[in-house]
ZAMARLO-415624 format. One record per residue (C-alpha): residue in one letter; y, z, x. Coordinates in nm, 4 decimals. Each point is the difference from the previous one (the first is absolute). Example, Ala and Ser with C-alpha at 12.3 -4.5 7.8 and 13.67 -1.06 7.14 Angstrom:
2
ATOM   rest         yy         zz         xx
ATOM      A    -0.4500     0.7800     1.2300
ATOM      S     0.3440    -0.0660     0.1370
//
This chain:
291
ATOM   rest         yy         zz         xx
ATOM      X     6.2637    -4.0359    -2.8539
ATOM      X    -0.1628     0.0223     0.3738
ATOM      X    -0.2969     0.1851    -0.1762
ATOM      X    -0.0460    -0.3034    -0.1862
ATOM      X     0.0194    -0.2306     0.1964
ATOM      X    -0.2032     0.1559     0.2465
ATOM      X    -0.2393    -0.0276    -0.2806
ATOM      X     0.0109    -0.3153    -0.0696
ATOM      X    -0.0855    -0.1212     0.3315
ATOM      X    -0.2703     0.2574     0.0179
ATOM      X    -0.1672    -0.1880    -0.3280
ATOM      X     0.0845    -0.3775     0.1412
ATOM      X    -0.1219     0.0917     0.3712
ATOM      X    -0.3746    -0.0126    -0.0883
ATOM      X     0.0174    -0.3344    -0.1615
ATOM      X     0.1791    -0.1427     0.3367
ATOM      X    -0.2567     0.1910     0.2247
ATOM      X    -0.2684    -0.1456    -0.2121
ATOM      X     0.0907    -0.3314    -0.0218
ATOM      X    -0.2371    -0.2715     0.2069
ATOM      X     0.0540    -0.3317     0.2107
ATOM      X    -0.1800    -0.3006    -0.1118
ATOM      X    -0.1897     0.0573     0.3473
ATOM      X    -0.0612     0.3231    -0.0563
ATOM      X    -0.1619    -0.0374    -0.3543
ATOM      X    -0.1959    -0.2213     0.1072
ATOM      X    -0.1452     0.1885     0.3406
ATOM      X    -0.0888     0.2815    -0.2701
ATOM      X    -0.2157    -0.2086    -0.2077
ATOM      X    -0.1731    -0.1614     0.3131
ATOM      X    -0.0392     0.3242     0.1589
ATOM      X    -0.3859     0.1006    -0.0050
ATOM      X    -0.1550    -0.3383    -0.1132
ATOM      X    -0.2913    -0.1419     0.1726
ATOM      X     0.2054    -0.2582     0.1316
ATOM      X     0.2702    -0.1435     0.2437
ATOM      X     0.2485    -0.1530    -0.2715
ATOM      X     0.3588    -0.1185     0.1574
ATOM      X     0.2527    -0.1565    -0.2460
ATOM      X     0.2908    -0.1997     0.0580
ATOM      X     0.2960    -0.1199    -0.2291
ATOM      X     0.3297    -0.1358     0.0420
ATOM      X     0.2805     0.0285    -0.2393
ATOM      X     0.3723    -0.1447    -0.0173
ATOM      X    -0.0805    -0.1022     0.3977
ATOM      X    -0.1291     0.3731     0.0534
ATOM      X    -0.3489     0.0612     0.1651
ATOM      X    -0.1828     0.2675    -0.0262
ATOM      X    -0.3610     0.1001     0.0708
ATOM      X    -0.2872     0.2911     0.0044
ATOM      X    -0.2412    -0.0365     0.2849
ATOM      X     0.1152    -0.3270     0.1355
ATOM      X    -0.0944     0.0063     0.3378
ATOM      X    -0.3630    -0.0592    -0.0244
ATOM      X    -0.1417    -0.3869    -0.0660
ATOM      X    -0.2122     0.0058    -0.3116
ATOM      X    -0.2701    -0.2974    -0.0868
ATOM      X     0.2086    -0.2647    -0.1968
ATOM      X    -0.3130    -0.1213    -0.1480
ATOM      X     0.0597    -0.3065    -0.2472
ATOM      X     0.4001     0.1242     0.0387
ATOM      X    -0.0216    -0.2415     0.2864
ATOM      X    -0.0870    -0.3094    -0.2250
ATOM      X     0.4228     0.0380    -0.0462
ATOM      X     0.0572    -0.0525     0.4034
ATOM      X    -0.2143    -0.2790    -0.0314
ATOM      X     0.1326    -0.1722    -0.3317
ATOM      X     0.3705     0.0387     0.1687
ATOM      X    -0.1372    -0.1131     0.3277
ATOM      X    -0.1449    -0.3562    -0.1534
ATOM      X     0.2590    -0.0848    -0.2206
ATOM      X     0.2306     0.0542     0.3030
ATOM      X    -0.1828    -0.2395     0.1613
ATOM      X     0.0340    -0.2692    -0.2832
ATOM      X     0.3384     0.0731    -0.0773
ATOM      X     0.0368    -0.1190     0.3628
ATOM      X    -0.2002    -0.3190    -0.0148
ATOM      X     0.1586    -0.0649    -0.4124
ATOM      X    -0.3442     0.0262    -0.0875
ATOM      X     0.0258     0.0408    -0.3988
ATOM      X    -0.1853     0.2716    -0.1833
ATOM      X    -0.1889    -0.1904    -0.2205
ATOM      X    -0.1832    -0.1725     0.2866
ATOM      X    -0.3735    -0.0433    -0.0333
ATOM      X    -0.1855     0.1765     0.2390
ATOM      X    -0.4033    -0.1327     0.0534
ATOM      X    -0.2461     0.3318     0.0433
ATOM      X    -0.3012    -0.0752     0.1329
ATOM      X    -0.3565     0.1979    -0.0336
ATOM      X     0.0606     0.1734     0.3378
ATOM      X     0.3538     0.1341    -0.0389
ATOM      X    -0.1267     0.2453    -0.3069
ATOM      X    -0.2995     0.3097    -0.0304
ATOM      X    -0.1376     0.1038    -0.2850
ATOM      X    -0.0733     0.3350     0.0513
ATOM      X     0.3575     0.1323    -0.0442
ATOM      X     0.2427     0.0481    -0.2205
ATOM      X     0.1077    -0.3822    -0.1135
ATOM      X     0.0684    -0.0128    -0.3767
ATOM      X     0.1495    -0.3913     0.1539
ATOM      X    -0.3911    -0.0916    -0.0244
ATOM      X    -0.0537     0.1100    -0.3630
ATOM      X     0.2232    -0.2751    -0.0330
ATOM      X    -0.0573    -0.2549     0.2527
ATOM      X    -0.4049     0.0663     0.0793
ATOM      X    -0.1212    -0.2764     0.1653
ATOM      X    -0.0449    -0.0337     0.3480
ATOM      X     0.3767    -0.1974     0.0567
ATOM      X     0.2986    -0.0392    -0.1724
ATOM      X     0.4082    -0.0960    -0.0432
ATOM      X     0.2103     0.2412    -0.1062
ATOM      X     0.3879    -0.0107    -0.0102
ATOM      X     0.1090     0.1915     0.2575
ATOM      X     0.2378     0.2333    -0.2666
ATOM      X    -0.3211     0.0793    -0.1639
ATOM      X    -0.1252     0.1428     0.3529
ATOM      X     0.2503     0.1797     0.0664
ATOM      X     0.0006     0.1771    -0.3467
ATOM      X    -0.3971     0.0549     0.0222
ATOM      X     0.0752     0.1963     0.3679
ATOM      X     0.2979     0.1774    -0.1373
ATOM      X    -0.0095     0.1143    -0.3457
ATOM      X    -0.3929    -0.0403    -0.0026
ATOM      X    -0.0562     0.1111     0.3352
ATOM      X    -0.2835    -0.2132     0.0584
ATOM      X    -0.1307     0.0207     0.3168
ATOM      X    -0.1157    -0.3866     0.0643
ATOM      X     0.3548    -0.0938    -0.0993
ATOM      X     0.1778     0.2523     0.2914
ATOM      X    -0.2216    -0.1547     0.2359
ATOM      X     0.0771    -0.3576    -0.0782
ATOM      X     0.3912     0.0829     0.0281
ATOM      X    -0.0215     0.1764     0.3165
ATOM      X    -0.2051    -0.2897     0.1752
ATOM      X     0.2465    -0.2314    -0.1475
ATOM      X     0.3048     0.2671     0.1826
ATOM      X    -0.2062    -0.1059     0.3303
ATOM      X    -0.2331     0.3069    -0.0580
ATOM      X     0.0677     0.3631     0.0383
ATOM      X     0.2545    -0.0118     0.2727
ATOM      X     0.1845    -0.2789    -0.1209
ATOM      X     0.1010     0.3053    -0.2942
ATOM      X     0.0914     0.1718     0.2911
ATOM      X     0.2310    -0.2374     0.1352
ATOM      X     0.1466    -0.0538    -0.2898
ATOM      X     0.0744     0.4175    -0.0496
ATOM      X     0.1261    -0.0194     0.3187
ATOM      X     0.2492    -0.2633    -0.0853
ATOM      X     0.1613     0.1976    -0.3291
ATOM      X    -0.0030     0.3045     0.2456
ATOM      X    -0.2558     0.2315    -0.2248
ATOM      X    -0.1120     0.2749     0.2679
ATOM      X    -0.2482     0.2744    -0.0319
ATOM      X    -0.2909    -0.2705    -0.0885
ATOM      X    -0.2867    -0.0624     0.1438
ATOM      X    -0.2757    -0.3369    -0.1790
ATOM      X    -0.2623    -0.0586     0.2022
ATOM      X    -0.3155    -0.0391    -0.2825
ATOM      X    -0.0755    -0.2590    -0.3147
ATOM      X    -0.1424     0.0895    -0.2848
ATOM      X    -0.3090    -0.1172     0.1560
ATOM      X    -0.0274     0.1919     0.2802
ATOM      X     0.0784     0.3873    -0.1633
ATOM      X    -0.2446    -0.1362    -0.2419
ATOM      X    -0.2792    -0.0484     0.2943
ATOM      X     0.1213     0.3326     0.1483
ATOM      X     0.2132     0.2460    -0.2255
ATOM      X     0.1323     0.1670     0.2650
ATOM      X     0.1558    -0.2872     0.1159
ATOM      X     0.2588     0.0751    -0.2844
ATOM      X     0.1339     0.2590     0.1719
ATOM      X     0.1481    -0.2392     0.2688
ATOM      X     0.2341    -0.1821    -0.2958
ATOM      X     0.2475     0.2818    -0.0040
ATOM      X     0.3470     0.0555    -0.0871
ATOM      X     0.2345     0.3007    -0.0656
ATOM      X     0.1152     0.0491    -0.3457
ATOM      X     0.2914    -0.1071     0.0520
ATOM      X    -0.0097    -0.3521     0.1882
ATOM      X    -0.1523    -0.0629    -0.3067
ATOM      X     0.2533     0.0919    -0.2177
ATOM      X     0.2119    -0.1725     0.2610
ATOM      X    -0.1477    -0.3702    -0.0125
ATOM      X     0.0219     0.0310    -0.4424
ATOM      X     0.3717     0.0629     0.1057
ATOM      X     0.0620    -0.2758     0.1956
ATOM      X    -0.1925    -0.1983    -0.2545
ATOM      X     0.2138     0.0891    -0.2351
ATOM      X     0.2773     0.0333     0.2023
ATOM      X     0.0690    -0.1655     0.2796
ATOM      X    -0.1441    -0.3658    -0.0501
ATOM      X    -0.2677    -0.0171     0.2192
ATOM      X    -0.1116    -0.2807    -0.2519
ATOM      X     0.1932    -0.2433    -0.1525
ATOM      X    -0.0770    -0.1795    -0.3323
ATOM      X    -0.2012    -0.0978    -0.1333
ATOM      X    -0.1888     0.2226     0.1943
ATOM      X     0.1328     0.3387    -0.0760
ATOM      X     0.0052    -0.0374    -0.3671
ATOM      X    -0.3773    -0.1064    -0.0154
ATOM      X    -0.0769     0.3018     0.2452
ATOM      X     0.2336     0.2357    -0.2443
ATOM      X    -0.1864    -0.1251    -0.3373
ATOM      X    -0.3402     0.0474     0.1467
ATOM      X     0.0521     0.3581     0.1175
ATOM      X     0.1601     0.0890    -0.3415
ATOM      X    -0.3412    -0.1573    -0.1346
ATOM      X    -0.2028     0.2328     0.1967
ATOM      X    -0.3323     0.1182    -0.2268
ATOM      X    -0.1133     0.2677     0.2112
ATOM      X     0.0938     0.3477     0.0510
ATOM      X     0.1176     0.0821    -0.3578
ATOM      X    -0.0328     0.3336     0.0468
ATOM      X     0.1984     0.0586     0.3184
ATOM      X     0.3828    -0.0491     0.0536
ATOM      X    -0.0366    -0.2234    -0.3735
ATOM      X    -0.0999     0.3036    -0.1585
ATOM      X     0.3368     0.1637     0.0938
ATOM      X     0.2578    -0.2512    -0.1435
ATOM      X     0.2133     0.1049    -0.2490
ATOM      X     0.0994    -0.2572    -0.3198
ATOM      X     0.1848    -0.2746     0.1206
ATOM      X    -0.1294    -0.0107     0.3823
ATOM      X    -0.1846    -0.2406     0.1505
ATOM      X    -0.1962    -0.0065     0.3035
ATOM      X    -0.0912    -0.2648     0.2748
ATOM      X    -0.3045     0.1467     0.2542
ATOM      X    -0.3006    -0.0560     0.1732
ATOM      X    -0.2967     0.2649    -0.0094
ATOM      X    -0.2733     0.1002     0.2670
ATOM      X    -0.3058     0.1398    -0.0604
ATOM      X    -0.2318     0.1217     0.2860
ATOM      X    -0.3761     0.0082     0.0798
ATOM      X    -0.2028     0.3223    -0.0915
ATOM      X    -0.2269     0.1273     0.3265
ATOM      X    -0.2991     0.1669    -0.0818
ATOM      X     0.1778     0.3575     0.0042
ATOM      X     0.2002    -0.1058    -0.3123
ATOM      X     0.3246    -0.0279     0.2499
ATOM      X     0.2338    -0.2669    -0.1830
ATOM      X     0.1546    -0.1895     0.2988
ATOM      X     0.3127    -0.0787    -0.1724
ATOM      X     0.1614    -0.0555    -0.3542
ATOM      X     0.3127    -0.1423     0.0148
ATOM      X     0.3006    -0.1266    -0.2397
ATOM      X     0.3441    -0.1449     0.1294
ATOM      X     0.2375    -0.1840    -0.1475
ATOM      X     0.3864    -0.0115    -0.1531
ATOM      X     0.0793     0.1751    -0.3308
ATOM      X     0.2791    -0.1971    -0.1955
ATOM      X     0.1860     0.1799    -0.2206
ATOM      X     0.2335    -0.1140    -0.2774
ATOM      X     0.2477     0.0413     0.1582
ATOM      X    -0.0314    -0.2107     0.2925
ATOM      X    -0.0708     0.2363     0.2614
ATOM      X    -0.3201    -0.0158     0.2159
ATOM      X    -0.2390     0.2994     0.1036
ATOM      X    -0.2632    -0.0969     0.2736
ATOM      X    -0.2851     0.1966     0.0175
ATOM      X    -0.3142     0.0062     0.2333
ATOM      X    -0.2449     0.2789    -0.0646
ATOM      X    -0.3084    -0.0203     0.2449
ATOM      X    -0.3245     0.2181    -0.0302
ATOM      X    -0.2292    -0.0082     0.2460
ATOM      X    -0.3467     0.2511     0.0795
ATOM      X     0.0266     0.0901    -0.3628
ATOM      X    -0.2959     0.2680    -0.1180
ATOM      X     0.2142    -0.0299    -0.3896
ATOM      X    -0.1660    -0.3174    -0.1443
ATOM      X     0.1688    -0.3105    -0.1314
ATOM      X     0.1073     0.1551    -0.3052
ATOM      X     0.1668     0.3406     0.1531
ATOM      X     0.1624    -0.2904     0.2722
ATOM      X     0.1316    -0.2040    -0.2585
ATOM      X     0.1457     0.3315    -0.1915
ATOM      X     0.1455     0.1093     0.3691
ATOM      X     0.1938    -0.3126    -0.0123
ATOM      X     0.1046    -0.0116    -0.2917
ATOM      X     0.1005     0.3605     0.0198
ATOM      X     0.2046    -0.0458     0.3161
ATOM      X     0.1608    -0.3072    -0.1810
ATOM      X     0.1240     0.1780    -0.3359
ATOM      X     0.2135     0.2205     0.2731
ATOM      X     0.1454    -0.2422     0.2186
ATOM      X     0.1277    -0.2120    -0.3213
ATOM      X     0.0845     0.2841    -0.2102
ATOM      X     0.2293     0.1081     0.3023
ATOM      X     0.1471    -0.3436     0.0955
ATOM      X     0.0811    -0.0680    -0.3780
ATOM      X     0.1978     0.3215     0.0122
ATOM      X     0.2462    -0.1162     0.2744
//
């Protein structure tokens, strides 16, 4: 009987010695890429991270801080949603990213400020993240209003504008992994908007267009995602500043997985970014699912 069960354990002990952390699955497929990745999720009120302590370009990630930032603001004042906001020639460039002027091109404009908001977030146009964060009392009044739900590890200092004129300017909007993943949480969490605020905010970031093959490309049947994307400027060495997803994972049944995966200095290409992403995605829901 002792021989056997001596063997027994002899033929489970491999399986046990071989068996991998979420972290540690995903260090391996990291491991030798041309690229600093770091990855953050948090699950049933767990977080956990790979290579968190950098601060990784946010790129149009940041168009979130400043969306939560301005409706803050009018949540404050009661200023409804559906308020018309006036754009005039000089508040908008052309040369950038602005599918918002394939609809509205001539040289001013209304536009509901709902429809802004979903333009800058789901679109990520570039004119319409500008507009917002002027109307948040620029770039540091997005600060001040991170500072006031307590998200650390942050640091805005540019506009969509200014990386634009400089590209290494994007470098300076930063962020670990997971203060991202942290400010989706308290979005979703901790009611650092009320309504109808949070609900238009919610809707617009489950309407997101871009970045179908990143953490989207992951879901299983029956999930649903709400996230923002960031993609970076290539420098004349083919270096990829950053390509970024984050966002919450809701599964069917009720639970929540946040996840912020941040590439930045990338050699891979978009497409070998966007299958990183995905990759590291498929592991940390296929392991949360089995708790």
């Amino acid at each position: 009987m002792r021989s056997f069960i001596t063997a027994m354990l002899a033929a489970l002990l491999p399986a046990f010695c071989m068996a991998q952390t979420t972290e540690e699955e995903i260090t391996d497929i990291i491991n030798g890429k041309p690229a600093k990745v770091g990855v953050a999720w948090i699950v049933d009120g767990k977080e956990h991270s790979v290579n968190n302590a950098d601060c990784y370009p946010l790129m149009s990630v940041f168009k979130l801080h400043g969306a939560i930032a301005a409706l803050r603001q009018m949540e404050r004042r009661g200023t409804p949603t559906d308020t018309l906001v006036r754009i005039n020639a000089s508040q908008v460039t052309r040369n950038t990213y602005t599918p918002m002027l394939e609809r509205y091109p001539e040289s001013g404009f209304t536009i509901r400020f709902d429809s802004l908001l979903q333009y800058s977030v789901a679109e990520s146009d570039n004119n319409a993240c500008d507009i917002i964060i002027s109307m948040a009392g620029g770039i540091e009044g997005v600060n001040a209003e991170m500072r006031a739900i307590w998200l650390a590890d942050c640091n805005l200092s540019e506009t969509e504008i200014s990386m634009q004129a400089d590209p290494m300017r994007s470098y300076d909007n930063c962020s670990t992994p997971l203060s991202v993943a942290i400010l989706f949480k308290k979005l979703f969490e901790e009611n650092i908007l009320g309504e109808p605020y949070a609900t238009l905010l919610k809707h617009i970031l489950i309407s997101t267009t871009t970045g179908q093959d990143k953490i989207k490309a992951a879901l299983e049947p029956g999930m649903l995602i709400a996230h923002k994307t960031g993609t970076g400027f290539t420098l004349d060495d083919g270096t990829k500043i950053a390509d970024n997803d984050a966002g919450v994972v809701l599964l069917p049944d009720g639970r929540r997985i946040y996840i912020s995966a941040l590439v930045k200095d990338s050699k891979l290409g978009s497409k070998e970014n966007a299958k990183l992403i995905a990759d590291m995605a498929r592991i940390i829901i296929r392991d949360a699912v089995k708790k």
